[in-house]
C-alpha positions in Angstrom: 0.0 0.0 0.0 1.5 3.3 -1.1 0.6 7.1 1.5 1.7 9.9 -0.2 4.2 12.0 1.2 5.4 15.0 0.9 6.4 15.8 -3.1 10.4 17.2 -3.9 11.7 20.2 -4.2 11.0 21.6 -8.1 14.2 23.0 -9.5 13.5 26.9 -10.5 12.6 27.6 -14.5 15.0 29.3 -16.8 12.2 31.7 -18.1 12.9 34.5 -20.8 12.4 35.2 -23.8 13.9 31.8 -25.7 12.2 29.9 -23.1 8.7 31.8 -23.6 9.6 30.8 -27.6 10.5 26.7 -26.6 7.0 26.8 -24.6 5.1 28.2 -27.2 6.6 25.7 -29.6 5.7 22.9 -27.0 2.1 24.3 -27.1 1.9 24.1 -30.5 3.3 20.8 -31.4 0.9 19.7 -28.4 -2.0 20.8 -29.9 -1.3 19.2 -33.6 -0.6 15.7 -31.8 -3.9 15.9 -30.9 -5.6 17.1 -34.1 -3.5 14.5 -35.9 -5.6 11.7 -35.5 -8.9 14.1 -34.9 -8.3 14.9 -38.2 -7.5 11.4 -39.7 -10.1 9.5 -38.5 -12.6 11.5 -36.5 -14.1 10.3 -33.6 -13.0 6.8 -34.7 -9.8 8.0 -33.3 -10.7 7.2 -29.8 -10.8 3.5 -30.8 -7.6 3.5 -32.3 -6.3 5.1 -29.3 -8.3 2.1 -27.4 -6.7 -0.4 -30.0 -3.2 0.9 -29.1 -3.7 0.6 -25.0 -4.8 -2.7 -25.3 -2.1 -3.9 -27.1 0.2 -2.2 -24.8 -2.3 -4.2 -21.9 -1.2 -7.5 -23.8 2.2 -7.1 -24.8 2.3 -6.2 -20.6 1.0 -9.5 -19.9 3.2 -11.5 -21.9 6.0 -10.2 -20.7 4.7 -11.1 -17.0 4.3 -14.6 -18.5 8.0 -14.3 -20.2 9.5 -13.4 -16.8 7.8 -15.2 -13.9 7.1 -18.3 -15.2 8.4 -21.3 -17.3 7.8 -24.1 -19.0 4.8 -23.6 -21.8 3.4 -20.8 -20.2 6.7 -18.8 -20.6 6.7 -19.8 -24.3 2.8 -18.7 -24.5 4.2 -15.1 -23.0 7.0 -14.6 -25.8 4.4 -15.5 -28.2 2.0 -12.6 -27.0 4.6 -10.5 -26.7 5.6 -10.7 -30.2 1.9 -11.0 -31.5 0.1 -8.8 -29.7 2.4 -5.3 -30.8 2.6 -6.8 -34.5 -1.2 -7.5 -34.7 -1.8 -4.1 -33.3 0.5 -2.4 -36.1 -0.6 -4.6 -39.2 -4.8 -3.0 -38.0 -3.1 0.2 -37.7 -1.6 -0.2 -41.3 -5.0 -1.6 -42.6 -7.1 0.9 -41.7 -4.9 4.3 -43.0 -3.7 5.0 -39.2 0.0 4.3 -39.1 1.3 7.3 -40.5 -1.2 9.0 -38.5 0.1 7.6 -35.1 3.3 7.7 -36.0 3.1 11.4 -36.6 1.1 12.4 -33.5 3.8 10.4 -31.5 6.5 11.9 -32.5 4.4 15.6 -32.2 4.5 14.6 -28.4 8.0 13.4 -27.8 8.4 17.2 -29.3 6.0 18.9 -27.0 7.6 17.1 -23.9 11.1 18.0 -25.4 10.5 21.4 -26.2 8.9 21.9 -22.7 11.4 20.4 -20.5 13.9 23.2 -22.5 11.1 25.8 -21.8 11.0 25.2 -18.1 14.9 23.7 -17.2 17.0 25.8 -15.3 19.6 26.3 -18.0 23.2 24.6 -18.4 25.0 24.6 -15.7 27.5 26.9 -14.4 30.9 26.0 -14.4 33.8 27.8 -12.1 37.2 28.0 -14.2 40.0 26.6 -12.4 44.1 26.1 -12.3 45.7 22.6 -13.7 46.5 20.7 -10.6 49.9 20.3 -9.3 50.2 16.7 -8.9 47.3 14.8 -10.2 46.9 10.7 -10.1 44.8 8.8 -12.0 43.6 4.9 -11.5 43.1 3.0 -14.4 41.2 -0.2 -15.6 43.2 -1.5 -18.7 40.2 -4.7 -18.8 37.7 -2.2 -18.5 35.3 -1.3 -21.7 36.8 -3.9 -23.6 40.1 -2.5 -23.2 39.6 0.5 -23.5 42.5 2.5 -21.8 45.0 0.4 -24.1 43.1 0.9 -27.1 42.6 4.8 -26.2 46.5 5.1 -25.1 44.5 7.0 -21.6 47.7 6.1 -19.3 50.3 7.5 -21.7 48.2 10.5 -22.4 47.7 11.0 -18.8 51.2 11.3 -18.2 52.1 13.4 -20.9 49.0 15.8 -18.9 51.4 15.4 -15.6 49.6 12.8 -14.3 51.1 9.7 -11.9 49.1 6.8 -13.9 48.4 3.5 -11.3 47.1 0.8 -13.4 44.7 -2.0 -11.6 46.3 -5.6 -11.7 44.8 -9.3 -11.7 42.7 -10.4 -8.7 41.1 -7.8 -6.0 42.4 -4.7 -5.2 41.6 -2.4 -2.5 40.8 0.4 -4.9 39.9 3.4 -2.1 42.5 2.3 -0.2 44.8 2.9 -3.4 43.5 6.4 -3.7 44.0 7.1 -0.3 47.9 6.4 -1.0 47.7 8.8 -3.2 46.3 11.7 -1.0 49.4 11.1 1.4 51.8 11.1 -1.2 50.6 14.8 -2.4 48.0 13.6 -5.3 45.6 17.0 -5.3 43.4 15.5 -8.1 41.9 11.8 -8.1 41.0 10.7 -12.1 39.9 6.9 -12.6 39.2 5.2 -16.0 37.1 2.4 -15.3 33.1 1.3 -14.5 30.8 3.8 -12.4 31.4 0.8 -9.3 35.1 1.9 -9.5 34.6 5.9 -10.1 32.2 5.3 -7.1 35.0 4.2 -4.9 37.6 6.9 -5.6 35.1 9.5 -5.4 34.5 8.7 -1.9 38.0 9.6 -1.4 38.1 12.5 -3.1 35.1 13.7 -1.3 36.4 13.4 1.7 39.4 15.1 1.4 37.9 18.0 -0.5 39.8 17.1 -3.9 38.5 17.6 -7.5 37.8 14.3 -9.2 37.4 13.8 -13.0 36.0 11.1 -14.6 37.8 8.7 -17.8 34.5 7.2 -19.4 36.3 3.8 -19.7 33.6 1.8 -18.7 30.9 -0.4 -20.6 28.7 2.2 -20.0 29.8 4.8 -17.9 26.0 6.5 -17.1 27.8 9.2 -14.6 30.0 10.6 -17.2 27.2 10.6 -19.5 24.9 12.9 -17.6 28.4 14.9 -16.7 28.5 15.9 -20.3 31.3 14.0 -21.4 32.4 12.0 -24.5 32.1 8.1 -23.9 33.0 7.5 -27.2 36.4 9.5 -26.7 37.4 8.7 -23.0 40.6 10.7 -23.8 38.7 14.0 -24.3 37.7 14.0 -20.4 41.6 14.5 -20.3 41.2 17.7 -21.1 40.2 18.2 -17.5 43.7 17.7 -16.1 44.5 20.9 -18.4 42.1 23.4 -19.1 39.4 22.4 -16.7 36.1 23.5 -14.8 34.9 22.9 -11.7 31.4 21.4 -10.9 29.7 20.7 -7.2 26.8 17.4 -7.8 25.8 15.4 -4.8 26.8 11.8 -3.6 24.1 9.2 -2.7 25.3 6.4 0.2 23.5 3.3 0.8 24.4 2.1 4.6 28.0 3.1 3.7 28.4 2.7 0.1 28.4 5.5 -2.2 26.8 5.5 -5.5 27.1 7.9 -8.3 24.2 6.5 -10.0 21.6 4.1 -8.3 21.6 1.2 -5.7 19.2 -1.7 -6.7 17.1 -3.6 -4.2 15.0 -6.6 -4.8 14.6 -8.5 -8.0 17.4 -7.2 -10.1 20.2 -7.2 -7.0 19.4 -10.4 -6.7 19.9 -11.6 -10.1 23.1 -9.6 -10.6 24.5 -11.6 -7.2 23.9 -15.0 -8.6 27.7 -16.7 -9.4 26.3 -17.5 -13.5 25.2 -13.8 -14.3 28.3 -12.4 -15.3 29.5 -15.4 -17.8 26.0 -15.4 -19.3 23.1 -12.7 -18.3 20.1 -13.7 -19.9 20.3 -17.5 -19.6 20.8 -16.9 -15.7 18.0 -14.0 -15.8 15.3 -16.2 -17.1 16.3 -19.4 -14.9 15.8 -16.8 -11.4 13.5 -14.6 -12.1 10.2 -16.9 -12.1 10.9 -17.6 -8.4 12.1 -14.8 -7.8 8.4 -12.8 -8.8 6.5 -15.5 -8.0 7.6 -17.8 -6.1 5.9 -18.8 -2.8 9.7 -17.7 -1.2 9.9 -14.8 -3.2 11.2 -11.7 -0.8 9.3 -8.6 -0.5 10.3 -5.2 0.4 9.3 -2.5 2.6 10.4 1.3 1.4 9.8 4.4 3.8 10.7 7.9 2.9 9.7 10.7 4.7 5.4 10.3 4.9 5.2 8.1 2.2 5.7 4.2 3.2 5.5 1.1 0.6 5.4 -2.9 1.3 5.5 -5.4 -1.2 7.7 -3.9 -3.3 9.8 -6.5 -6.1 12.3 -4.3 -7.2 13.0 -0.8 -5.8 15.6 1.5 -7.6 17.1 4.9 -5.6 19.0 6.8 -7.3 21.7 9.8 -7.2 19.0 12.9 -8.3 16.0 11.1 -10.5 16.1 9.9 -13.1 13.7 11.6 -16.0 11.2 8.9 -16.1 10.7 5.4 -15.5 11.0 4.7 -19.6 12.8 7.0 -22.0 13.0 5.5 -25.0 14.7 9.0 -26.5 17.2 9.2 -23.4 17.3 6.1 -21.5 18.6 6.1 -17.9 19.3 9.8 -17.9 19.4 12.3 -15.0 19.1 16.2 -16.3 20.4 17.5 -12.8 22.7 15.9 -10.6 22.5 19.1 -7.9 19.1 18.8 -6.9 20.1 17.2 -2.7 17.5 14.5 -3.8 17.4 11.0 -4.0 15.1 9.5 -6.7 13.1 6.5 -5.8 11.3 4.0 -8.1 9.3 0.7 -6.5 7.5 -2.0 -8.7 5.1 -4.2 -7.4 3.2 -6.4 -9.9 1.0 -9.1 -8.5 0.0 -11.6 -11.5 -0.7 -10.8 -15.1 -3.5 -8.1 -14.1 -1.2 -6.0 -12.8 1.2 -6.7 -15.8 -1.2 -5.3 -18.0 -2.0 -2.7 -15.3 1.7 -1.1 -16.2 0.2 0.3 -19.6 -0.7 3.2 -17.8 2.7 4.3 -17.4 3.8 6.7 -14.3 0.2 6.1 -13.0 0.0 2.6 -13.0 -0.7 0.9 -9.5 2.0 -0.9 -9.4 4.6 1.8 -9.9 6.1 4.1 -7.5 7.8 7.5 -8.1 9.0 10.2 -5.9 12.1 11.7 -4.6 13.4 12.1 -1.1 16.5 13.4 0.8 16.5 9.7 2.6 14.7 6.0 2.3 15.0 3.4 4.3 14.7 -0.3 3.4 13.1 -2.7 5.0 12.7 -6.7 5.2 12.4 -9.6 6.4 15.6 -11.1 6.0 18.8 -9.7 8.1 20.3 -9.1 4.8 19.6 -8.0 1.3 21.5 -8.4 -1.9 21.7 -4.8 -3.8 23.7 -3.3 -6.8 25.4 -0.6 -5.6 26.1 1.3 -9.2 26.2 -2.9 -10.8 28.7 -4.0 -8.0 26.9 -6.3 -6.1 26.9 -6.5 -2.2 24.9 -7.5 1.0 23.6 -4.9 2.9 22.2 -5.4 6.5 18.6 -4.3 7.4 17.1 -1.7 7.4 19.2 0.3 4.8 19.4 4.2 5.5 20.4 5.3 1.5 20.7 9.3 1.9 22.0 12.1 -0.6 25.0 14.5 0.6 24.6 17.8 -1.8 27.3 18.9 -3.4 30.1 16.6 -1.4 31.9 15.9 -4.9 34.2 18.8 -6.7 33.6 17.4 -10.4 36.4 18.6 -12.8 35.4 18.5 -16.7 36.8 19.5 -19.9 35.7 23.2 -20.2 34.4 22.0 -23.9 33.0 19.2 -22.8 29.4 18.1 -24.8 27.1 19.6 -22.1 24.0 18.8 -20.0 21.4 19.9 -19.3 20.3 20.1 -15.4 16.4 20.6 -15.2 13.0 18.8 -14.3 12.1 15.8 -15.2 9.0 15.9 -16.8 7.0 18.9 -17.9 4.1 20.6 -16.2 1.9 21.6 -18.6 0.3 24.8 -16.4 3.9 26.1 -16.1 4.8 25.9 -19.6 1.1 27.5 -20.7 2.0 30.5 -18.0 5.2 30.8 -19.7 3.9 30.6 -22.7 1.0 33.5 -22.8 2.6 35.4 -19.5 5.2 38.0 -19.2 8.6 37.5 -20.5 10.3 37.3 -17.0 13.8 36.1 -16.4 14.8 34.0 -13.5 18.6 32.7 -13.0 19.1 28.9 -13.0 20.1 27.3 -9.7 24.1 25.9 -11.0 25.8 23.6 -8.8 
């Protein structure tokens, strides 16, 4: 059962006169998403719209099927899954409306786009700052594929002035390594690796006040990307150790692990923790999950945040700031601000296929749970839980305290690095009308 609690903070609009245009725009392409299908098909429309909903409702269902079960009822789920979209699309097709919908969809993704401009605070600001005396820098040559070798990142480093430590075979105590560094003089702390091992350092450099930069080295690197940087040229974040400027963005802890992107709880954790998942993810994914979801000793957790509690939960995601949405098919996984002193919490609870097909409502499904908080704790009935701590897996004893530190981490970046944008999440549509037909005020961004 989910109690409302009290909503975030709301980061303050970048109003003005280009965002008065960006709203107007969002207005307008609002309006012609809608008239789209009003105009191809009348008030037949509504049972195209219907159509479309109930093939999300099935395609939800099979997938429940897919997942938490085996055997021919998991083969019965793939099927649906497969059918139910494609049948959907080939009546669509038949009956003149796939152009049409295809249209008014991407008229929205344009309205939501153009509003989220209209009402973000702006890019962030940036404070320009001296190269660093003695920087160090930990690297992962097996991370990304190799990518430090393949990138030449240590040789570059030291041609910056860097000291370049490269990780070895086996475990390595990797804060411990940067802590070595802070008493030998280091006054930067770079790593090229995974967001588990930029996680690690950036403890260290945290807590010794030092500017930290990120090497996008990684598989997929999801803190460098909302950073700004290049993670298809890890040797641009270089540029940092040179001509560099200084960001503040918070920390998020879970018991005492720091993330700088999410700790998972529930279903996925577990996954990730079993020995096969690494040597082959899906094989080991399917086998789990069915008891995992639905099995009579399937774990449940408890979430409370502030005056909202949750019990029940599968799977329960907090992240470092929130994440835009739940699904964001255009920008998947991606946080616009990472100074907001806010945690970002997500909780699924699905109980049978109803419920499945109960997630085609999207954010306001029963089953889903959105909100943000400056601390959650998690709950259950086990001394222990298994979580991802930003994909490292680890047991965590109950109850969890996961909490948000603002601006404990002095982020240095490339001064042309590609940029991000810090701002809400989602649009509100009363905002961007007011914005829209109201006075051109202009309002300064909160920067970090």
């Amino acid at each position: 059962m989910y109690r409302a609690g009290r909503p975030g903070r709301r980061p303050r609009p970048a109003t003005g006169r280009r965002g008065a245009g960006w709203a107007r725009l969002s207005l307008l392409a609002l309006a012609a998403a809608v008239l789209v299908p009003l105009i191809a098909a009348g008030l037949r429309s509504v049972f195209w719209i219907l159509l479309g909903v109930a093939g999300l409702a099935l395609t939800g269902v099979g997938l429940w099927w897919t997942l938490a079960h085996s055997g021919a009822v998991r083969i019965a789920g793939a099927v649906l899954c497969v059918v139910a979209p494609l049948t959907v699309l080939g009546l669509y097709a038949a009956g003149g409306m796939l152009a049409p919908a295809v249209l008014s969809v991407a008229l929205w993704a344009l309205a939501v786009r153009a509003a989220r401009t209209a009402t973000g605070p702006g890019p962030t600001r940036a404070v320009p700052v001296p190269p660093p005396e003695r920087p160090w820098a930990l690297m992962n040559p097996v991370s990304g594929g190799g990518k430090v070798d393949r990138f030449r990142l240590a040789d570059r480093a030291r041609e910056a002035g860097a000291r370049v430590e490269l990780l070895g075979g086996g475990h390595q105590d990797v804060a411990a390594l940067a802590e070595d560094a802070v008493r030998d003089g280091a006054d930067l702390l770079a790593v090229a690796g995974g967001d588990g091992t930029q996680a690690l350092v950036a403890e260290v450099a945290a807590r010794h006040d030092l500017p930290f930069v990120v090497i996008p080295a990684g598989t997929r690197n999801h803190f460098a990307l909302d950073l700004g940087l290049d993670r298809n040229d890890p040797a641009k974040a270089l540029d940092a150790l040179t001509d560099g400027v200084e960001l503040r963005v918070d920390l998020g802890f879970a018991a005492d692990r720091v993330f700088v992107n999410n700790a998972s709880f529930g279903t996925y954790a577990a996954v990730v923790g079993e020995p096969e998942y690494r040597d082959d993810k899906i094989r080991t994914t399917l086998r789990t999950l069915p008891a995992l979801l639905s099995g009579p000793s399937a774990n449940r957790l408890r979430m409370r945040a502030g005056g909202t509690r949750a019990d029940g939960l599968q799977a329960l995601l907090i992240s470092n700031n929130p994440y835009l949405r739940a699904v964001d098919a255009a920008r998947p996984g991606r946080r616009e601000r990472l100074d907001s002193g806010r945690l970002g919490v997500l909780g699924v609870r699905v109980e049978g296929a109803a419920g499945a097909a109960g997630m085609a409502r999207g954010p306001h499904a029963a089953g889903l749970l959105r909100l943000t908080a400056e601390e959650v704790v998690v709950e259950a009935d086990v001394d222990a839980v298994p979580a991802g701590v930003d994909g490292e897996h680890v047991l965590l004893p109950v109850p969890v305290v996961c909490r948000n530190r603002p601006g404990a981490l002095r982020v240095r970046v490339p001064r042309g690095r590609v940029g991000t944008r810090w701002g809400s999440g989602g649009p509100e549509w009363l905002r961007v009308t007011r914005l829209a037909l109201g006075p051109r005020e202009t309002t300064p961004g909160r920067g970090p």
